[in-house]
C-alpha positions as CSV (number, residue, x, y, z in Angstrom):
1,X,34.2,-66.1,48.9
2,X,30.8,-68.1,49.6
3,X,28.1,-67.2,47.4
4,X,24.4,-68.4,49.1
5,X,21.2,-69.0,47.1
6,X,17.9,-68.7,48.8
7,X,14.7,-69.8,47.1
8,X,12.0,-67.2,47.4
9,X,8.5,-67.3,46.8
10,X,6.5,-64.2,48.1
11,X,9.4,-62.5,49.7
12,X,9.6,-65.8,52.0
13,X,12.0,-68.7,51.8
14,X,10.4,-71.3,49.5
15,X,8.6,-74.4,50.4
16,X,9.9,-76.8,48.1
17,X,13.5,-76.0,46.1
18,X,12.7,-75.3,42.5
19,X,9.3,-74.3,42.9
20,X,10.3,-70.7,43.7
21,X,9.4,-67.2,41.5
22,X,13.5,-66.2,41.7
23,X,16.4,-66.7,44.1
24,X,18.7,-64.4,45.8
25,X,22.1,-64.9,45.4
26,X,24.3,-63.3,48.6
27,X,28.0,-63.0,48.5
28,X,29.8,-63.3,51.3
29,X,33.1,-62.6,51.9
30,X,34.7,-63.0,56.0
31,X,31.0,-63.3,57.6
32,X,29.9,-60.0,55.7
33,X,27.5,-59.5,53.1
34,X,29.3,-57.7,50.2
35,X,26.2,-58.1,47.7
36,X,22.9,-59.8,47.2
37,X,21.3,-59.8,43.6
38,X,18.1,-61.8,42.7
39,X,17.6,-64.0,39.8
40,X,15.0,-65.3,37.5
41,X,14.1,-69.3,38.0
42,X,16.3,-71.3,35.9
43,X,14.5,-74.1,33.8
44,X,12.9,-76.7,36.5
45,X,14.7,-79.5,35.0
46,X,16.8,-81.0,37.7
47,X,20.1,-80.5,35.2
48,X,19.2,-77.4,34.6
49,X,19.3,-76.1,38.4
50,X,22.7,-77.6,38.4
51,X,24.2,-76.1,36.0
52,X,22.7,-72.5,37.2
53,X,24.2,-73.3,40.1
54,X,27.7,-74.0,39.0
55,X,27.1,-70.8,36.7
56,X,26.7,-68.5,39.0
57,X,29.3,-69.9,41.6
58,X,27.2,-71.2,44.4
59,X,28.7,-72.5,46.9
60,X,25.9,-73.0,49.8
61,X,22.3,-73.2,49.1
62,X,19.0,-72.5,51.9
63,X,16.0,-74.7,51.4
64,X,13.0,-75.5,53.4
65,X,12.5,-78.8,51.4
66,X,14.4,-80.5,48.5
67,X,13.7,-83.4,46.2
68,X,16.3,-86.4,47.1
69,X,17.2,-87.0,43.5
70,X,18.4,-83.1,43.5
71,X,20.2,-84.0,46.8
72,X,21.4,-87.1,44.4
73,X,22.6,-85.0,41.7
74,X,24.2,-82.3,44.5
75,X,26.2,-84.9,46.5
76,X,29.0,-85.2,43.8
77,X,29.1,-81.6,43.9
78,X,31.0,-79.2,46.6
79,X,27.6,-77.2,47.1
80,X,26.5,-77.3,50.5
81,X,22.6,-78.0,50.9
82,X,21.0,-76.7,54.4
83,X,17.5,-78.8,54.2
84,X,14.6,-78.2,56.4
85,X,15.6,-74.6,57.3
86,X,12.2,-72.9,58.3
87,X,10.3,-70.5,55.9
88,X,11.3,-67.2,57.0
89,X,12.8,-63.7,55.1
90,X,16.2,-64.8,53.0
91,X,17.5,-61.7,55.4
92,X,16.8,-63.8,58.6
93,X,18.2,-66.3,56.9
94,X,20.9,-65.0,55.7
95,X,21.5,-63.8,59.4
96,X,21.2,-67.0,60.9
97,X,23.8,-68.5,58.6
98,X,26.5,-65.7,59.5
99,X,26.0,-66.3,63.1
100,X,26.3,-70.1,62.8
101,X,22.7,-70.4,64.2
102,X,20.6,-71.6,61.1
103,X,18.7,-74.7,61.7
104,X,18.1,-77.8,59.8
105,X,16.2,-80.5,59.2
106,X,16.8,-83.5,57.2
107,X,13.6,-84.8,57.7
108,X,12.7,-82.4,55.1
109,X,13.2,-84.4,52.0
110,X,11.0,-85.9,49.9
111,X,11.0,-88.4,47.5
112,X,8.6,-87.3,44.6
113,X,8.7,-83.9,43.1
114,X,5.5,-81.7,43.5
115,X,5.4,-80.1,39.8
């Protein structure tokens, strides 16, 4: 079972990971969607996020871009990160990633958060 969050802002992928109004959280289960449930914004502390997402199970996460100490504080961690995907619907997205087609780009981190 994989269970994919997507950081939304205005019904749209997020800009920047943690600066989102709530993430949906898909389950998937042999390429299939089996549920998709959307969460409040954990507390922007960069801990915080990590410990959200070992709460709730996540095993893959969608961003457009990320922060590098968060992809710091993932890379001990058996989440996978898909940086520099471009903003779209999380249902594109989620599309994309069933297909094998979602695109990324590392050149999408940066080195200072934007709070």
């Amino acid at each position: 079972m994989t269970k994919i969050a997507v950081p939304i802002k205005d019904n749209l992928l997020s800009e920047v990971f943690g600066d989102c109004s709530s993430y949906i959280i898909y389950t998937v289960n042999n390429k299939t969607v089996v549920s998709a449930m959307q969460e409040a914004l954990p507390l922007k502390s960069d801990s915080a996020l990590l410990e959200w997402v070992n709460k709730w199970g996540i095993t893959d996460i969608i961003v457009h871009r990320i922060n590098k100490s968060l992809i710091n504080l993932f890379s001990n961690t058996k989440i996978n990160l898909f940086i520099g995907v471009p903003i779209d619907n999380p249902e594109s997205l989620i599309d994309e990633y069933l297909k094998g087609t979602l695109n990324s780009d590392v050149t999408k981190v940066f080195q200072t958060a934007t709070n």
